[in-house]
KOLKOLDREN-270020 format. One line per 4 residues: number of its first residue (from 1); their letters; for each residue x, y, z of N, C-alpha, C. Coordinates in steps of 0.2 Angstrom, whole numbers, padded with zeros to 4 digits. Layout:
! residues N
NUM> A> X/Y/Z/X/Y/Z/X/Y/Z  ...
This chain:
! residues 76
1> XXXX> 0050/0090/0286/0046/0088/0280/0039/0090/0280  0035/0093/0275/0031/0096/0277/0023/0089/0274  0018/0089/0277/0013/0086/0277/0014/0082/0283  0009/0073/0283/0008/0071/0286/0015/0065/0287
5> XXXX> 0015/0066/0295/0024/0061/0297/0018/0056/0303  0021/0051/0300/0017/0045/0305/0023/0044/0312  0022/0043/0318/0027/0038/0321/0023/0032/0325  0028/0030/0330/0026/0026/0335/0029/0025/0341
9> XXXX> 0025/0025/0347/0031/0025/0350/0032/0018/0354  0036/0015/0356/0039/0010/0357/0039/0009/0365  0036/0013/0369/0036/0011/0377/0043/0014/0380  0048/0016/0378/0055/0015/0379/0054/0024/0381
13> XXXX> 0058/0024/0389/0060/0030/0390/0067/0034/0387  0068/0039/0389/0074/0043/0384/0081/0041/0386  0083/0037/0394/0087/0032/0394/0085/0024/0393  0081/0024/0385/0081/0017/0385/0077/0011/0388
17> XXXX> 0077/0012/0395/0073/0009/0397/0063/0007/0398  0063/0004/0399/0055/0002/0397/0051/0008/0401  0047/0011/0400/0043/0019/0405/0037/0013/0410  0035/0016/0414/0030/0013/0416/0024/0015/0412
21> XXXX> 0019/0009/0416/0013/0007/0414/0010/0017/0414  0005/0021/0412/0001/0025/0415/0000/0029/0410  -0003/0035/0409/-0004/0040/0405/-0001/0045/0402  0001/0048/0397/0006/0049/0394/0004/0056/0389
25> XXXX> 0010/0063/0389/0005/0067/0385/0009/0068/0379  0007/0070/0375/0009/0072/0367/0012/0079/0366  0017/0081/0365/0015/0088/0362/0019/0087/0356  0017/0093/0353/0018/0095/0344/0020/0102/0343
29> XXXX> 0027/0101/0342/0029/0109/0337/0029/0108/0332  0031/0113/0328/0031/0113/0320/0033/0121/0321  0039/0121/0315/0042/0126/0311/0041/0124/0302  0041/0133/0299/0039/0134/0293/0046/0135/0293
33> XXXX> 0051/0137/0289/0057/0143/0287/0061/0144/0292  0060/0140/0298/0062/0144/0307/0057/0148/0308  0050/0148/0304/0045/0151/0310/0038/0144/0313  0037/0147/0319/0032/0142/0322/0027/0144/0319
37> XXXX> 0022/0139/0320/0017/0135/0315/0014/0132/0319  0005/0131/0316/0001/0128/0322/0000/0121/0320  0002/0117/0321/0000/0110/0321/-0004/0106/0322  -0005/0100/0321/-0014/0096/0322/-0010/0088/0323
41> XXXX> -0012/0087/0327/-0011/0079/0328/-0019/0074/0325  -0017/0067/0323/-0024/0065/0322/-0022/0059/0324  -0028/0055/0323/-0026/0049/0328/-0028/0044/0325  -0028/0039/0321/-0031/0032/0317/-0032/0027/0321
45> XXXX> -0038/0024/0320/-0041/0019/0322/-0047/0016/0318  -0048/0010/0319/-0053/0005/0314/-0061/0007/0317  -0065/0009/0309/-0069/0011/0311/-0076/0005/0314  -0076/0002/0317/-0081/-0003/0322/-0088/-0003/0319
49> XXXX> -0090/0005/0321/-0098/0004/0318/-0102/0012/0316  -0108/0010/0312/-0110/0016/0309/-0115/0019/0313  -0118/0026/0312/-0123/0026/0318/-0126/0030/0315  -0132/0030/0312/-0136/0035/0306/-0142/0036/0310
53> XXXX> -0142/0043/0311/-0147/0046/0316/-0151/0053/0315  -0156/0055/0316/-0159/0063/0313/-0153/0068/0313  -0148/0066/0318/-0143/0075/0318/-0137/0073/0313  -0137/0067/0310/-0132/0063/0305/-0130/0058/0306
57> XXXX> -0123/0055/0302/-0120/0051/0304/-0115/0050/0308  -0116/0046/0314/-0107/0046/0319/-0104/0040/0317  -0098/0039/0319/-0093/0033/0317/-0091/0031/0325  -0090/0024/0326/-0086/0023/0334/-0082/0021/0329
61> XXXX> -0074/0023/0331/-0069/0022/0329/-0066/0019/0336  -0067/0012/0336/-0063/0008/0342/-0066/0009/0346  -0058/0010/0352/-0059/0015/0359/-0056/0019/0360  -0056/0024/0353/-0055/0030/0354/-0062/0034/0354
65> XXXX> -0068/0031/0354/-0075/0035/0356/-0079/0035/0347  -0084/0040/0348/-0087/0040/0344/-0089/0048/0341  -0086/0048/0334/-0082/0053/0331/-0088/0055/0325  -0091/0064/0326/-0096/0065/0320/-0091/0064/0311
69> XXXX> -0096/0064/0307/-0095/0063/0300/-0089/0071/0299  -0090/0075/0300/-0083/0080/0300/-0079/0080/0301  -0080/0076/0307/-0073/0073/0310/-0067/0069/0308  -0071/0065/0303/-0066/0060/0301/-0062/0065/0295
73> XXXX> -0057/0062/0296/-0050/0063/0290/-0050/0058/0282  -0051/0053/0284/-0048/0048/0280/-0052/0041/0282  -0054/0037/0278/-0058/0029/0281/-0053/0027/0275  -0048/0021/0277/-0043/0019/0271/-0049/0011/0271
């Protein structure tokens, strides 16, 4: 289905079982028609605080760091 698809993942490996504690990586295909496509993952998080400075505006978004005004997607 084409646009944005939310998931979540649940901790649980592919036999079900709970995965261990540690770092974990993501990847993304995407098909158009059965042709590949380049995809973009984004990531949501509460934006904490503002940061208004001569080179612009940045956002800390949690702890996922602190993110320039271009960078954001969406502040719902």
């Amino acid at each position: 289905e084409a646009g944005s698809q939310n998931f979540i993942w649940d901790g649980t490996a592919n036999d079900g079982a709970q995965a261990a504690q540690g770092a974990y990586t993501l990847e993304l295909s995407a098909t158009m028609e059965g042709e590949k496509v380049t995809g973009r993952t984004l990531e949501f998080g509460p934006v904490t605080s503002v940061i208004r400075g001569a080179a612009g505006t940045d956002f800390q978004v949690g702890s996922l760091g602190i993110f320039k005004y271009n960078d954001i997607k969406q502040i719902l």
